[in-house]
Each structure stands twice: as C-alpha cells, then as structure tokens.
Residue frames relative to the residue before (quaternion, step in Angstrom):
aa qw qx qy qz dx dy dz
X 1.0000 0.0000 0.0000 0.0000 0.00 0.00 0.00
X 0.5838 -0.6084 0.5110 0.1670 3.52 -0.91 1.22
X 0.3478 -0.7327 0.5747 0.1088 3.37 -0.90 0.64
X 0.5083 -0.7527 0.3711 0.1934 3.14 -0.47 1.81
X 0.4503 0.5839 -0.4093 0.5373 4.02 1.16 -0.20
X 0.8149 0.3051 -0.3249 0.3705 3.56 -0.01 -1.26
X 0.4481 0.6902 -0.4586 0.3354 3.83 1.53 -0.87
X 0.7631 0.5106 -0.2025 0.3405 3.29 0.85 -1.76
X 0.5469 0.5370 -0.3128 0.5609 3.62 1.51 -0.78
X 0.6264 0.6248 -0.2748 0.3764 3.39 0.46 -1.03
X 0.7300 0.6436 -0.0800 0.2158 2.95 0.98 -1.26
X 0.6319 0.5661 -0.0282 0.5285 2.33 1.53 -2.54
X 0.7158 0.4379 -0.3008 0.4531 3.40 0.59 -0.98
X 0.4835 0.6573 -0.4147 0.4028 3.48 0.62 -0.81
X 0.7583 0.5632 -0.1821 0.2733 3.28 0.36 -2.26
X 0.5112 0.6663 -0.0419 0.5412 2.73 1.47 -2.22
X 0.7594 0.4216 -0.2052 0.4510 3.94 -0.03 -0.57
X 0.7593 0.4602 -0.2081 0.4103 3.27 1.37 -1.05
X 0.4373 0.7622 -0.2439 0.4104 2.94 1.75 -0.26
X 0.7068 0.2762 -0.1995 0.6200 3.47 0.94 -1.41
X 0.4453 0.6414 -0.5946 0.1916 3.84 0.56 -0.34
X 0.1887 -0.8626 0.4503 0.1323 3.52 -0.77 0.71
X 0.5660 0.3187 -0.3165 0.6913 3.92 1.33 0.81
X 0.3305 -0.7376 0.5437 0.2260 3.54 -1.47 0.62
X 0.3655 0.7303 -0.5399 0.2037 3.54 0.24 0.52
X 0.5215 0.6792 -0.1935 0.4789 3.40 1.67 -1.09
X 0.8195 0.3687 -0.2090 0.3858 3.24 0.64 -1.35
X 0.5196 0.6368 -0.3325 0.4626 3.18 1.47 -1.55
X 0.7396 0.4508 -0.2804 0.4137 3.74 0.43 -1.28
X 0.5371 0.5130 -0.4165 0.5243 3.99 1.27 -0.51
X 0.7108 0.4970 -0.3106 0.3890 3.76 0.57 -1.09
X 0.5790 0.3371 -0.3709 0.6431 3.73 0.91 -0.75
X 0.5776 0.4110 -0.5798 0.4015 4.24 -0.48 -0.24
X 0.7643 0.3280 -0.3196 0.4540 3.83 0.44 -1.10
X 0.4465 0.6482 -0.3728 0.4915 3.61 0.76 0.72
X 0.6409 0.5680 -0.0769 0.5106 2.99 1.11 -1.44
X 0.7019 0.3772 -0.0506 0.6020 3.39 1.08 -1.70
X 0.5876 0.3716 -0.4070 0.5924 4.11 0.47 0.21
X 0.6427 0.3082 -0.4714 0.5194 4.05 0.29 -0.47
X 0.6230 0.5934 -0.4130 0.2986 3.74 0.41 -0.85
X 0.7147 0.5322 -0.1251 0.4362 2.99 1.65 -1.17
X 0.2197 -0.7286 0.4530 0.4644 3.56 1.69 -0.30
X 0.6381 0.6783 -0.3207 0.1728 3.67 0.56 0.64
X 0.1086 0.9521 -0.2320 0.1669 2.70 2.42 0.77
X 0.6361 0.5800 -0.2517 0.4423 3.15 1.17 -1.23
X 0.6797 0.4403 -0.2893 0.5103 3.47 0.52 -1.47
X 0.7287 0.4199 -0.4009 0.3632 3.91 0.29 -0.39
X 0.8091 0.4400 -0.2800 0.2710 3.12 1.07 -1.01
X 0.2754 0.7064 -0.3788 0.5307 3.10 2.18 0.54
X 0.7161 0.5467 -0.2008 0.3848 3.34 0.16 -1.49
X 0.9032 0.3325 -0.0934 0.2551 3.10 1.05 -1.16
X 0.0570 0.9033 -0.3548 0.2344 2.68 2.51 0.99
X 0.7497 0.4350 -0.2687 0.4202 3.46 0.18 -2.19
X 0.7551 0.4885 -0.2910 0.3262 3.64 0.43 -1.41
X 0.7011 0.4229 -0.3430 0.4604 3.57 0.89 -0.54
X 0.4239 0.6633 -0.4710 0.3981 3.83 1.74 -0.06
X 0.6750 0.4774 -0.1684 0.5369 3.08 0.53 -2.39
X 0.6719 0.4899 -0.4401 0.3388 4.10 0.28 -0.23
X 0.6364 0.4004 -0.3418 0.5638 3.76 1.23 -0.79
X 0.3999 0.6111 -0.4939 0.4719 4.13 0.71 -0.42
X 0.8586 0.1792 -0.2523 0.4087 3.34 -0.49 -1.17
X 0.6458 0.5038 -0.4648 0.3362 3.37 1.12 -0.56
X 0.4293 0.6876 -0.2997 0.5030 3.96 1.49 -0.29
X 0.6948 0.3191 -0.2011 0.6123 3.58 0.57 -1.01
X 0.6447 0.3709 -0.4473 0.4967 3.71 -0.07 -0.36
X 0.5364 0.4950 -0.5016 0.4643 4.28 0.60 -0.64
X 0.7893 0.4584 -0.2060 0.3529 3.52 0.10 -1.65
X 0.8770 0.3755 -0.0530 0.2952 3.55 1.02 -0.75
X 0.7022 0.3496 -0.0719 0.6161 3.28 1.94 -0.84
X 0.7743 0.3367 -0.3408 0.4135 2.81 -1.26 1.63
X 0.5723 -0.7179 0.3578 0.1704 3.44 -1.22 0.38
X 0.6244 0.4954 -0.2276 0.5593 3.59 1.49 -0.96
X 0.1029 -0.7430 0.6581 0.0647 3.40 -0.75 0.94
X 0.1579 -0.7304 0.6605 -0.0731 3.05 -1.88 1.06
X 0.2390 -0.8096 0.5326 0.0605 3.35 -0.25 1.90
X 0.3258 -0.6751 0.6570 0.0802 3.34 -1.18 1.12
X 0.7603 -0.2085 0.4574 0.4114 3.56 0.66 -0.97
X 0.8628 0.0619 0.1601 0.4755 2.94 -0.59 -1.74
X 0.6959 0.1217 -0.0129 0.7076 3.62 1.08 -0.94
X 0.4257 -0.6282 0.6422 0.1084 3.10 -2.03 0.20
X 0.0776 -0.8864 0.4550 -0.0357 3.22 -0.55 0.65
X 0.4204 -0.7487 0.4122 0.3047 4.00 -0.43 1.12
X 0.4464 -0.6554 0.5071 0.3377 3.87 -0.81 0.77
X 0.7286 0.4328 -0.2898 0.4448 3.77 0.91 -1.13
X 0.6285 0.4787 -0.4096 0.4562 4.00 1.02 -0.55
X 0.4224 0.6561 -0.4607 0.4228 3.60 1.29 -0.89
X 0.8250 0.2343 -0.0870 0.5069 3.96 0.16 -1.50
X 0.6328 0.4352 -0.4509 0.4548 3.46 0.55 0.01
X 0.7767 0.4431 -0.2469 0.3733 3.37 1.02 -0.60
X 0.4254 0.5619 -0.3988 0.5867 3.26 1.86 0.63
X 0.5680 0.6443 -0.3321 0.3898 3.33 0.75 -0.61
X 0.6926 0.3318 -0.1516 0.6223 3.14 1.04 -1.25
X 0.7266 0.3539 -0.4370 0.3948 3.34 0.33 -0.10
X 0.6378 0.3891 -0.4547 0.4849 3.99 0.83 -0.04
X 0.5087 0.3936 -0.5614 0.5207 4.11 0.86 0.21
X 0.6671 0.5514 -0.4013 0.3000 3.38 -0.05 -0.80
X 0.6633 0.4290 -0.1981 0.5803 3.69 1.28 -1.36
X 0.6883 0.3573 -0.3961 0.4916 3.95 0.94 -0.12
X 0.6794 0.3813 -0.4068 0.4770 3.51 0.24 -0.37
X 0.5154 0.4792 -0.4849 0.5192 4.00 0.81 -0.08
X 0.7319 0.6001 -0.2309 0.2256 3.37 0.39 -0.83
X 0.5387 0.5635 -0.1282 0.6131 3.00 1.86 -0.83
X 0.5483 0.5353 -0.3785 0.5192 3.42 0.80 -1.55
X 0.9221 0.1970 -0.1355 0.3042 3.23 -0.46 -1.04
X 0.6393 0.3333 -0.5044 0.4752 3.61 0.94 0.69
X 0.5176 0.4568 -0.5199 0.5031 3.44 0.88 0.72
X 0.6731 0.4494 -0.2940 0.5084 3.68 1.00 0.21
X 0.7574 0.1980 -0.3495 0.5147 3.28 0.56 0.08
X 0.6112 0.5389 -0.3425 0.4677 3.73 1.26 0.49
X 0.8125 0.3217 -0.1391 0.4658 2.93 1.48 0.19
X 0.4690 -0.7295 0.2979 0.3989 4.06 0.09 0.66
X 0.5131 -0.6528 0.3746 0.4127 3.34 -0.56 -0.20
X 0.7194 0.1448 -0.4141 0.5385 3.62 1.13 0.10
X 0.3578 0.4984 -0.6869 0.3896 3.23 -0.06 1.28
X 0.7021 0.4952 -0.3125 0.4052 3.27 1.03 -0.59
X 0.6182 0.5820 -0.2851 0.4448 2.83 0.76 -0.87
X 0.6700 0.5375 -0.2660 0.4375 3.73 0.78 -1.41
X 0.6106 0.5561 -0.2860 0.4860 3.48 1.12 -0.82
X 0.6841 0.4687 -0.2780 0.4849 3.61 0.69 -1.39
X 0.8259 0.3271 -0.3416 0.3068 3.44 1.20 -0.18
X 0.3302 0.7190 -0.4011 0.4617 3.10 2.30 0.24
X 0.8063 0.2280 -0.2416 0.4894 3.73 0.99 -0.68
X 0.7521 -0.5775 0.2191 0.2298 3.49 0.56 1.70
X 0.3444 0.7295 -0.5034 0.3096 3.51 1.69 1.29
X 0.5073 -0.7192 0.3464 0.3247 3.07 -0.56 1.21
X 0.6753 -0.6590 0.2486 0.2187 3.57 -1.37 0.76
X 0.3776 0.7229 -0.2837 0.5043 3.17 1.99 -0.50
X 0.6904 0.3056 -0.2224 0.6168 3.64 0.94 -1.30
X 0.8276 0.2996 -0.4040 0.2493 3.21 -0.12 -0.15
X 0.4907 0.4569 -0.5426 0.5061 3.63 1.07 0.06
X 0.6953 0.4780 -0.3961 0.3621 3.97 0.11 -0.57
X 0.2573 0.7339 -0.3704 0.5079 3.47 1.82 -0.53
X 0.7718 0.3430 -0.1446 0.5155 3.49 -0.18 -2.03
X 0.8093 0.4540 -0.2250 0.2971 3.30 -0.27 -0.69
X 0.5119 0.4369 -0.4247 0.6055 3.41 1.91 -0.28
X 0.7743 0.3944 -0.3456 0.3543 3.88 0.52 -1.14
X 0.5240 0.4225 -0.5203 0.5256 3.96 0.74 -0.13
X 0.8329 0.4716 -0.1747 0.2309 3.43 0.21 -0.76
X 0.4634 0.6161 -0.3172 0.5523 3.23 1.77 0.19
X 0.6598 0.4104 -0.3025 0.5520 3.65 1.12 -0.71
X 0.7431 0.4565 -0.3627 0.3285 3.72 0.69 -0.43
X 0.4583 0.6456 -0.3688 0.4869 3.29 1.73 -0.52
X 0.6921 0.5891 -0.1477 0.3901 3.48 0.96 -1.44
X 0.7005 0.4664 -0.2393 0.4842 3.22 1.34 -0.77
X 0.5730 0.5494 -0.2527 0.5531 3.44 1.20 -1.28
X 0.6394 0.4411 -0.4148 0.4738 4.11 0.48 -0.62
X 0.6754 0.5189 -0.3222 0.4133 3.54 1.08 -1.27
X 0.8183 0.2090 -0.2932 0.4480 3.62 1.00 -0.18
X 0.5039 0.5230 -0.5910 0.3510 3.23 0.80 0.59
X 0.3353 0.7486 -0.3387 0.4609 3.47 1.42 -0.80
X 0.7711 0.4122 -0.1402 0.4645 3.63 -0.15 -1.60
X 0.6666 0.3532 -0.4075 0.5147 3.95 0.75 -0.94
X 0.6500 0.3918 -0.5200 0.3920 4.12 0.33 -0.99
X 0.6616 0.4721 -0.4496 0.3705 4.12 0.41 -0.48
X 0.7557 0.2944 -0.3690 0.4540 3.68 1.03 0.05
X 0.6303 0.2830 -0.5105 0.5119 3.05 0.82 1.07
X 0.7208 -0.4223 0.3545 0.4200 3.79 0.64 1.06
X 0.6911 0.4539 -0.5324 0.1814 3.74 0.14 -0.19
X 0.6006 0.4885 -0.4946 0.3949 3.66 0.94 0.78
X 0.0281 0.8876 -0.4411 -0.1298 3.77 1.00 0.23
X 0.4764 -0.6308 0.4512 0.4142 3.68 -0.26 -0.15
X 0.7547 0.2907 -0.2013 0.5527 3.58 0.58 -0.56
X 0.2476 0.6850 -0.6123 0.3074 3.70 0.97 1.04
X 0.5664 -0.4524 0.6163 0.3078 3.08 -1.32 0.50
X 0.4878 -0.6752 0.3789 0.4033 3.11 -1.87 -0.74
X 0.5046 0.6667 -0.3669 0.4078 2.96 1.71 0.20
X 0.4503 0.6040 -0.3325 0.5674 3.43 1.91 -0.48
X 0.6424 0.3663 -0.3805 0.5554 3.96 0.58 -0.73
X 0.7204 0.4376 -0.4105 0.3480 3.37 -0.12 -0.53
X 0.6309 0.5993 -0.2644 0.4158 3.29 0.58 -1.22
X 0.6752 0.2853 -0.1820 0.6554 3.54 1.59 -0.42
X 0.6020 0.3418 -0.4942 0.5258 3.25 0.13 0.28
X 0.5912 0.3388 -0.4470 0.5795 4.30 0.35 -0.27
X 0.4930 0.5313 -0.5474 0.4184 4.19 0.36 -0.07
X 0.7291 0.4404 -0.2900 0.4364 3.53 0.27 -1.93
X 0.6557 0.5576 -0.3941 0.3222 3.87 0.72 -1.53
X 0.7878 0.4485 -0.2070 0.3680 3.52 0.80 -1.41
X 0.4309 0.6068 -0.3941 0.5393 3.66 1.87 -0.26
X 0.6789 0.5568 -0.2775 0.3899 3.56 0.78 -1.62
X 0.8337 0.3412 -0.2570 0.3499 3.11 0.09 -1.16
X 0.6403 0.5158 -0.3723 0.4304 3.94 1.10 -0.41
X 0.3781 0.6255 -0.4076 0.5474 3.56 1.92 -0.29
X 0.6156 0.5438 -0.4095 0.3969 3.95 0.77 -1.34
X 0.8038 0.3643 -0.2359 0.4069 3.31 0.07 -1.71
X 0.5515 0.5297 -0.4519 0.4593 3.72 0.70 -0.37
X 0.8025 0.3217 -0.1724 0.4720 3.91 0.13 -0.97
X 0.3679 0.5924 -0.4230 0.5785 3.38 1.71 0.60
X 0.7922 0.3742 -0.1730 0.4500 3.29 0.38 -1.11
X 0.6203 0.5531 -0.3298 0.4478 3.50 1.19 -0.26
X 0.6091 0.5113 -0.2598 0.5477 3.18 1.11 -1.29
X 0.7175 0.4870 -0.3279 0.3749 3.93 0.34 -0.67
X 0.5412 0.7038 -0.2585 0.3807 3.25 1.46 -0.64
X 0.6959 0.5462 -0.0273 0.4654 2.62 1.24 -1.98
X 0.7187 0.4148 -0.2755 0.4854 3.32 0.74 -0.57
X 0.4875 0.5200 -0.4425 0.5441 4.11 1.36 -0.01
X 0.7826 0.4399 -0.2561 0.3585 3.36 0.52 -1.11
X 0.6891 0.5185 -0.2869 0.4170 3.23 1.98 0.24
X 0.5689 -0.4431 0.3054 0.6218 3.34 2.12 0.20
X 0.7032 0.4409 -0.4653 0.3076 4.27 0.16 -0.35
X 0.5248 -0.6066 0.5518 -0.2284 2.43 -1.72 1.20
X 0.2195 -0.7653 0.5232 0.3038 3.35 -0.47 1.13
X 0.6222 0.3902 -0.3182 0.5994 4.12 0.53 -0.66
X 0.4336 0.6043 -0.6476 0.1655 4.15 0.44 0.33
X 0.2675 -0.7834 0.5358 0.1663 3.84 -1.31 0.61
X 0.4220 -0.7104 0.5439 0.1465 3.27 -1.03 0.72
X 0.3401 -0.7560 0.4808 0.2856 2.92 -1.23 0.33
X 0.4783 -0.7699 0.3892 0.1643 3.59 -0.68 1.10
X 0.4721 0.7007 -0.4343 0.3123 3.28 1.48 -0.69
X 0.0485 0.6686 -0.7385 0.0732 3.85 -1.42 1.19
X 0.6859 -0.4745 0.4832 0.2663 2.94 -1.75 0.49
X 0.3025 -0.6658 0.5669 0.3793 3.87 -0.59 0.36
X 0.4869 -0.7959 0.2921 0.2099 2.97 -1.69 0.10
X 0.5512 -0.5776 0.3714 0.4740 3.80 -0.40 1.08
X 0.5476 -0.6994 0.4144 0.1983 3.00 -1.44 0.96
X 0.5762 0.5647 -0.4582 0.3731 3.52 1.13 0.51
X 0.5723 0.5438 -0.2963 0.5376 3.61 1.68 -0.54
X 0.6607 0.4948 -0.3214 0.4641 3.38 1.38 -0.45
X 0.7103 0.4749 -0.2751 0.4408 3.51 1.25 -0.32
X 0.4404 0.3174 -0.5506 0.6342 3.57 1.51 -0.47
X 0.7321 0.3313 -0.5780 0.1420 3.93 -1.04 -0.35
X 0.5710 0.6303 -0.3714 0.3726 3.15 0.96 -0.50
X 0.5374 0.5292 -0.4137 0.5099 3.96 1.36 -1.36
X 0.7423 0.5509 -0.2757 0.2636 3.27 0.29 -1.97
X 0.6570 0.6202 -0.1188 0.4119 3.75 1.14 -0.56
X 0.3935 0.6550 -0.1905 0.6163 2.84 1.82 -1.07
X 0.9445 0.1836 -0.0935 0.2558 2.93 -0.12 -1.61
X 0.2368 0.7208 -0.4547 0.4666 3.82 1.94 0.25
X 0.7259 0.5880 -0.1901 0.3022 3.09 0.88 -1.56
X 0.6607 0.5360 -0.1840 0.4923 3.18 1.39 -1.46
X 0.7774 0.3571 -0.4050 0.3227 3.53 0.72 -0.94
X 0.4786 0.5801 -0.5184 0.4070 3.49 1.45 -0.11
X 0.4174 0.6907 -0.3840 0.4487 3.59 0.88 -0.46
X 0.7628 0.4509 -0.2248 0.4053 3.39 0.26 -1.36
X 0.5927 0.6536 -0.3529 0.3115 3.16 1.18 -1.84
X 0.8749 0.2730 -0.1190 0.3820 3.03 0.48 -1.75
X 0.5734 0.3942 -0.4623 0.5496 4.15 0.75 -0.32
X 0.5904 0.6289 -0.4768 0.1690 4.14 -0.33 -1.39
X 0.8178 0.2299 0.1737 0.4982 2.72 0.26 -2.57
C-alpha cells in the first residue's frame, strides 16, 4: 500500500505538469490509464459517477472555444466552426478530463484522514484544513438531509407527475429553504458540541508522522523522475 504523502506529491505534480503540457495525447493517454487503474481497483462505478460534472463542464468549454476561438472558419452547414478553438479546445478539454481523473482516484483510494494528515505533513495551514473537514463530513449530511426532505414533500404530493414547472419549482425552493435553515441550525449544534468537547480555535496538533520506508520513497522518487520525462516528451517528441 502506497503511502498517502507520495499519492498527494504524485499527484500535485502530475496535475501541475498537465497543465503546461501543450498537445493532448499525454493527457488523453493519463485519463484512459486512470480508467484502467479504477476497474483494476473494482472502483469503476464510484469514479465513473464522480466523474459526470467534470467531463460535462470539460465538453462546455471545449464547445465554446469551437464557436469562439480563432480565425479559420469551418462551415458545417448550419453553423460554423473555428479550426484553432476546435484543437485548442480539446486541449483543454483532455487536461481538464486528466487532472479530474487523478483528483478523484486519489480520493476514493484514499481516506480522508489520511488525507488530511498528509496535507498536514506538508505544512497546509490549519485554517484549510479544519474547513477541509467540515466541508467533507458535511457534504454527505447536506446530501442526506435534501434526500429526506425530498422523500417527505413526495409523500405529501408536492412532486406530482403532471406538475407543471412552476409546481416543481415552487417545491424544490420549499425543500431548499427547509434545507438550508436545517444547515444553520446543525451548525450551531455541531459548534456547541465541539466547545463542550475542549476545541479551540488556536488548538495545535501534533505534526509528528512516521518517516517514510524506503520503498515509498523510491516509487516517489521513480514516479517524479518520470512527470519530469513526460514533460520532456511533451515538449521535444511531438
């Protein structure tokens, strides 16, 4: 098992590299490996959820950059379309689909205070990382509390099938405005609770980790190496 420290290095750089990469073959070819590496993992499903929104918001910009960037037009017919947004706007859409891709098998391969413990092994300040916790415990509870408030308006009819859409809406702003005064209420509970448990805004942690075995140091060290190399490739190969 990989040491959560090097995942996160591993990562950053990875992410961070793909950014400046300046042709998509690299990325496209990172995004199908973490494919590869989530079925291996039997964890296909959960990613390939996860990776709904990002692969939406990835064709969007890659859409707007066709319609908008650049100088060479290309008639289709009906619309027109820029040769240089066409490929520039893949670009951005295969970094966008590789650095999601990572993001989120280093998240579901990894707990959350392993993460966390790591993010604070490499000197993230504590401010982010309590708000860190408190967004991820608190994203499922939001999620849950919508999922039953949801479920009571449908047993009392406010999701009829033959609603209109002003009927859906008009229920959905019910659940939102139920939800969110649920938020600030179990805000205030939870904060309570946690004075009455000793915390502290100035409380300190203790930083102290195990070092790392020298095999987790040597894949980070290969794996680095080799970030290095495919930028290498990116920019002499192709």
């Amino acid at each position: 098992m990989t040491d959560s420290r090097i995942k996160i290095l591993i990562s950053f750089l990875l992410i961070t590299a793909i950014t400046v990469m300046k042709h998509w073959y690299l990325p496209i070819s990172i995004s199908l490996l973490c494919i590869v590496l989530a079925a291996k993992l039997k964890v296909i499903r959960d990613y390939g959820k996860k990776l709904r929104f990002p692969l939406v918001l990835a064709l969007f910009i890659f859409v707007t950059q066709g319609f908008t960037y650049g100088v060479n037009a290309v008639n289709l017919g009906i619309v027109s379309v820029y040769s240089e947004g066409i490929e520039y706007g893949f670009l951005i859409f295969s970094r966008v689909f590789a650095s999601a891709s990572i993001l989120l098998l280093l998240v579901i391969t990894t707990s959350e205070n392993e993460l966390l413990e790591s993010m604070r092994y490499f000197g993230v300040p504590k401010t982010m990382l309590e708000i860190s916790s408190f967004m991820a415990r608190y994203i499922k509870t939001f999620s849950s509390e919508g999922k039953k408030l949801k479920l009571a308006q449908k047993s009392r009819c406010g999701f009829p099938k033959n609603a209109g859409f002003k009927k859906k809406m008009h229920s959905l702003a019910s659940i939102s405005g139920a939800l969110i005064t649920r938020a600030f209420a179990r805000s205030e509970e939870v904060y309570r609770a946690m004075l009455s448990r000793g915390w502290k805004q100035d409380l300190r942690y203790s930083i102290d980790c195990h070092p790392l075995n020298k095999r987790d140091l040597i894949l980070g060290i290969i794996l680095s190496s080799g970030i290095f190399v495919l930028l290498g490739l990116d920019r002499l190969v192709w």
